[in-house]
MARKE-966738 format. One record per atom (N, C-alpha, C, CB): x, y, z; atom name. Coordinates in Angstrom, 3 decimals, padded with zeros to 6 digits. Glycine has a CB too. Layout:
// MARKE-966738
          X          Y          Z   vexmi
          X          Y          Z      CA
...
***
This chain:
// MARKE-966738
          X          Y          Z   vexmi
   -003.996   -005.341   -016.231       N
   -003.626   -004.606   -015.042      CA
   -002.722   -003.443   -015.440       C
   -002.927   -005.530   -014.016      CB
   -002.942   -002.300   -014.564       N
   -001.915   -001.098   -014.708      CA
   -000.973   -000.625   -014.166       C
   -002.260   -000.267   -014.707      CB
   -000.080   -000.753   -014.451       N
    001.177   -000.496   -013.623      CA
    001.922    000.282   -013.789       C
    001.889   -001.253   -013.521      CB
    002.005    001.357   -012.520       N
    002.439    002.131   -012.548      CA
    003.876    002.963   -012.796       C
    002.007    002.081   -011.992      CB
    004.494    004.204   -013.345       N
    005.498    004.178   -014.137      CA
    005.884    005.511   -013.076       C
    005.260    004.242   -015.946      CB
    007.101    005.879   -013.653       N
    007.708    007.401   -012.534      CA
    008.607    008.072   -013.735       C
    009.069    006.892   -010.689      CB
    008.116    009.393   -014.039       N
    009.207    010.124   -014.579      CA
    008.797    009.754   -016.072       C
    010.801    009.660   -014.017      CB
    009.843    009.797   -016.275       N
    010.570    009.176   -018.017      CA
    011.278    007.551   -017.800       C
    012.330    010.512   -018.691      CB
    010.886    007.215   -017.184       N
    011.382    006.097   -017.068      CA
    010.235    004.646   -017.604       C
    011.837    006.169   -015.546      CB
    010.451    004.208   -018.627       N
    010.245    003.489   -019.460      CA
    009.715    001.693   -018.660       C
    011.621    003.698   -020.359      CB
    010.554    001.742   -017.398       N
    010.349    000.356   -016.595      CA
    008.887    000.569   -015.739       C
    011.813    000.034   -015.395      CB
    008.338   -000.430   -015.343       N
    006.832   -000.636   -014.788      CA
    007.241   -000.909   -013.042       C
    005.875   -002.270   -015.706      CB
    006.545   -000.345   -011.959       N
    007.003   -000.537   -010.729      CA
    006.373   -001.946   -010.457       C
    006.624    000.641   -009.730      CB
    007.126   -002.673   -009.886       N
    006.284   -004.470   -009.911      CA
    004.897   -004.015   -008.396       C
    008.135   -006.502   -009.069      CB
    003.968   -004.596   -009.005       N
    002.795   -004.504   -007.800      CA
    003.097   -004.591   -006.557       C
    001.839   -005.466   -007.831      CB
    004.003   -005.574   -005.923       N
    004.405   -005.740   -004.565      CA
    005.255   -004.165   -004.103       C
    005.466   -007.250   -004.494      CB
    006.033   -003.571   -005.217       N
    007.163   -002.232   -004.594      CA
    005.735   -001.101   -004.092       C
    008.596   -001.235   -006.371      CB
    004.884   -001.655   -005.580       N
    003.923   -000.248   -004.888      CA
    003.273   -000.699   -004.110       C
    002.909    000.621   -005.702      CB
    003.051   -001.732   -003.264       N
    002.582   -002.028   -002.405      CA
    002.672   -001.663   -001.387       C
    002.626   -002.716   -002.383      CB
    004.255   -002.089   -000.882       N
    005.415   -001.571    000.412      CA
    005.240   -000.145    000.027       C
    007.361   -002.177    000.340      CB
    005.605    000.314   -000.699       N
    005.692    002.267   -000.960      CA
    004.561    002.436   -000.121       C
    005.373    003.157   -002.857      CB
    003.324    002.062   -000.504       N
    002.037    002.625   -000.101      CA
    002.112    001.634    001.670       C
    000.452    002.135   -001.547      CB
    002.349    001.065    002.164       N
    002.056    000.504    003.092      CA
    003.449    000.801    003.980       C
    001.586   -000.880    002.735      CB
    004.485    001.058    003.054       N
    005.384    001.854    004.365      CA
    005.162    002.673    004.770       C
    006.453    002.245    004.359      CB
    005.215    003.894    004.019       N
    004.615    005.219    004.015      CA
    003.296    005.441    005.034       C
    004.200    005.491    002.521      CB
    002.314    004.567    005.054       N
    001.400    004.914    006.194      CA
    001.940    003.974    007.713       C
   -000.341    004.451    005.629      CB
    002.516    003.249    007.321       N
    003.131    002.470    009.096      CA
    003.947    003.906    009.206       C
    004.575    000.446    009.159      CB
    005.262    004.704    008.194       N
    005.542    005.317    009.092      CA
    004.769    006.843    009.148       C
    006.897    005.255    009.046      CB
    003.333    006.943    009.038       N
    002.625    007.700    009.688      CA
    001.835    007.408    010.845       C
    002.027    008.110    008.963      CB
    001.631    006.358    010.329       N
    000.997    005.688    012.089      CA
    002.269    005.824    013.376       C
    000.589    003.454    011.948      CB
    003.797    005.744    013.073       N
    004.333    005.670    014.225      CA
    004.838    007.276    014.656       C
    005.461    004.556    014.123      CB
    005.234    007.691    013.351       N
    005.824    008.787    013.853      CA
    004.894    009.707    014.095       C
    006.776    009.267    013.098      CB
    003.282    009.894    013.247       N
    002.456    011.085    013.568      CA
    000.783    010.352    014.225       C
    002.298    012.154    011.882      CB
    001.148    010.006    015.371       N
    000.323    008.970    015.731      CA
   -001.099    009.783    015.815       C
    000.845    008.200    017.140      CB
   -000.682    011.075    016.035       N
   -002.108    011.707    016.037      CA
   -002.893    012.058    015.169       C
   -002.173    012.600    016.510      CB
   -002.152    012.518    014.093       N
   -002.543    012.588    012.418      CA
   -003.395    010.906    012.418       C
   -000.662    012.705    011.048      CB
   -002.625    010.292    012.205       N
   -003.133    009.353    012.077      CA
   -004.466    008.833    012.602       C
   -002.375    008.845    012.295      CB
   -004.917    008.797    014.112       N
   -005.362    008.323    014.131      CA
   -006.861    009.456    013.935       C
   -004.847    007.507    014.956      CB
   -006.713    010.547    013.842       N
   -007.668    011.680    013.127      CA
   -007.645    011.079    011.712       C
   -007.038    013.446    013.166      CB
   -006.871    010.479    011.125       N
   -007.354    010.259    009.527      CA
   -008.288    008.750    009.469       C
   -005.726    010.096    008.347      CB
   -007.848    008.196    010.252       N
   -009.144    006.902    010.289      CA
   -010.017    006.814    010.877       C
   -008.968    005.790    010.583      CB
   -010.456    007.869    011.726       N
   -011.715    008.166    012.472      CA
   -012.779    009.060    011.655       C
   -011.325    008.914    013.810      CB
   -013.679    007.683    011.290       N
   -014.805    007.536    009.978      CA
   -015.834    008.457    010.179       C
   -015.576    006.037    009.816      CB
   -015.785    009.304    012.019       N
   -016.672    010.037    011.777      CA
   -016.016    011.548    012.019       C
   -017.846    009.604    012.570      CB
   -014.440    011.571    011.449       N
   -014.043    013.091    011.411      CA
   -013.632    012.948    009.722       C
   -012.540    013.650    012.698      CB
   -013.004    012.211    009.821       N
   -012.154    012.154    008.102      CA
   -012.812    011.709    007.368       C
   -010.894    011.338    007.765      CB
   -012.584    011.883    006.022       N
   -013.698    011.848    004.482      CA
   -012.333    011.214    004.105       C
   -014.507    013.640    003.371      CB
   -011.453    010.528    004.894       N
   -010.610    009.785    003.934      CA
   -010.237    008.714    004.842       C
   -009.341    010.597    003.262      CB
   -011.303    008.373    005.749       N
   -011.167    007.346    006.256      CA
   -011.607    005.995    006.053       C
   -011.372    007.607    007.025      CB
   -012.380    005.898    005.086       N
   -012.999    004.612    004.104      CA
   -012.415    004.439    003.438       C
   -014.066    004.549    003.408      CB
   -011.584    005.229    002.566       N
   -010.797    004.946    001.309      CA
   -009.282    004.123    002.189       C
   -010.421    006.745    000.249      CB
   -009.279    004.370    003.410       N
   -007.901    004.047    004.272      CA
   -007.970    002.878    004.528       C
   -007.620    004.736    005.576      CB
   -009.403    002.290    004.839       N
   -009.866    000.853    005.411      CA
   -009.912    000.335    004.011       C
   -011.450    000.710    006.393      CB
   -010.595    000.753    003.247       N
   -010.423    000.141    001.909      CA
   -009.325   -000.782    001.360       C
   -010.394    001.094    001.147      CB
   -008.202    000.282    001.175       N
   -007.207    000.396    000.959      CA
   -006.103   -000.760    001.662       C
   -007.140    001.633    001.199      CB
   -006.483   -000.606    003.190       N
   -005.952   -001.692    003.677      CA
   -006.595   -003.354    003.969       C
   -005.590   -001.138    004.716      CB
   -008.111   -003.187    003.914       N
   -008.407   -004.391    003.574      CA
   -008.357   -004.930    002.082       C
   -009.542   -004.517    004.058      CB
   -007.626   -004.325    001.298       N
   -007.346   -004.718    000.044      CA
   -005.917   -005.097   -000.182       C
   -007.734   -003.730   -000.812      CB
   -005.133   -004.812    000.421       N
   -003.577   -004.770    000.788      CA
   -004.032   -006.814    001.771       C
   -002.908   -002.653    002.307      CB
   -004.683   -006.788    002.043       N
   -005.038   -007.916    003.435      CA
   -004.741   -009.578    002.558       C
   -007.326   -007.717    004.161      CB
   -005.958   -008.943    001.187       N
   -005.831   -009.674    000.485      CA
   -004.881   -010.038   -000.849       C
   -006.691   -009.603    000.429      CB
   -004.295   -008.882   -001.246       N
   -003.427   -008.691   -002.548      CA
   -001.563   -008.883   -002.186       C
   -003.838   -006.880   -003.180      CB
   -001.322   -008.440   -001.148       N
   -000.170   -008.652   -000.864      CA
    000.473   -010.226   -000.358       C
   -000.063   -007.688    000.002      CB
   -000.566   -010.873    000.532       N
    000.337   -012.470    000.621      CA
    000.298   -012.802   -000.857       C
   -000.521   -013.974    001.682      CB
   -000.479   -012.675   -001.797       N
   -000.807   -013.280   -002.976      CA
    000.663   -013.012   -003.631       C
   -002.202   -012.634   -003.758      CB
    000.990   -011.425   -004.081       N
    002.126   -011.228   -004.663      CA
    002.975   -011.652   -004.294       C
    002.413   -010.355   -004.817      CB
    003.305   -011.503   -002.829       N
    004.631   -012.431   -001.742      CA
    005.037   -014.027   -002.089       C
    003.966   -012.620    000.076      CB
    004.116   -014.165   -002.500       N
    003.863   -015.689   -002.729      CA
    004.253   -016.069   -004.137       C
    002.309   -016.091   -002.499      CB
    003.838   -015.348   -005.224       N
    004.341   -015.082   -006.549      CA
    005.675   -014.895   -006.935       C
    003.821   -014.117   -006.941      CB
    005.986   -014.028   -006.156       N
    007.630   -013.477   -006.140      CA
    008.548   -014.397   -005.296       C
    007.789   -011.867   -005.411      CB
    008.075   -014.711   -004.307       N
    008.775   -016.420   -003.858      CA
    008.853   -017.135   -005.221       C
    007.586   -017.580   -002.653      CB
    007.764   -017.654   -005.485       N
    007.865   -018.399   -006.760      CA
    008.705   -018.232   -007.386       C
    007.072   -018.323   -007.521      CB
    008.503   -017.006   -008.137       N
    009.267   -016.264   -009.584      CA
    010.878   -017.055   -009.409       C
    009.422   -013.978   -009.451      CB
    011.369   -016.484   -008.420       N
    012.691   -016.473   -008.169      CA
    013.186   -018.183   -007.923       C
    012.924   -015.426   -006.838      CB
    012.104   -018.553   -006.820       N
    012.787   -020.010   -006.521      CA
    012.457   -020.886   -008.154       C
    011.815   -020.957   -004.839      CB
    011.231   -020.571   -009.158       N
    011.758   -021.896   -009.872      CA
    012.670   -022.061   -010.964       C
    010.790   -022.515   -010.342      CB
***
């Protein structure tokens, strides 16, 4: 797996941060630019509206998983 890095900085972002990054970042486009928004997931105006559903039915499945991991990590 590849994990992603920022800058010069030598540390790996853990899968779950880029997760939230990427999944905050569009909740707060869904609230604050509700119209943007909902022009970017309407599959028959936007060419980046599959990659959005994608994206979040992949988040559907990958994120309880990590949540669940990182519970772990810490509690054993």
């Amino acid at each position: 797996m590849i994990h992603a890095r920022f800058g010069g900085d030598d540390r790996v972002l853990h899968p779950l941060m880029a997760w939230w990054a990427v999944l905050y970042t569009l909740s707060m486009l869904a609230r604050y630019q509700p119209g943007q928004w909902t022009a970017q997931i309407d599959v028959n105006r936007s060419k980046d509206a599959v990659a959005i559903e994608y994206l979040l039915d992949s988040a559907l499945a990958a994120v309880p998983v990590l949540i669940l991991a990182a519970i772990d990590e810490v509690t054993a």
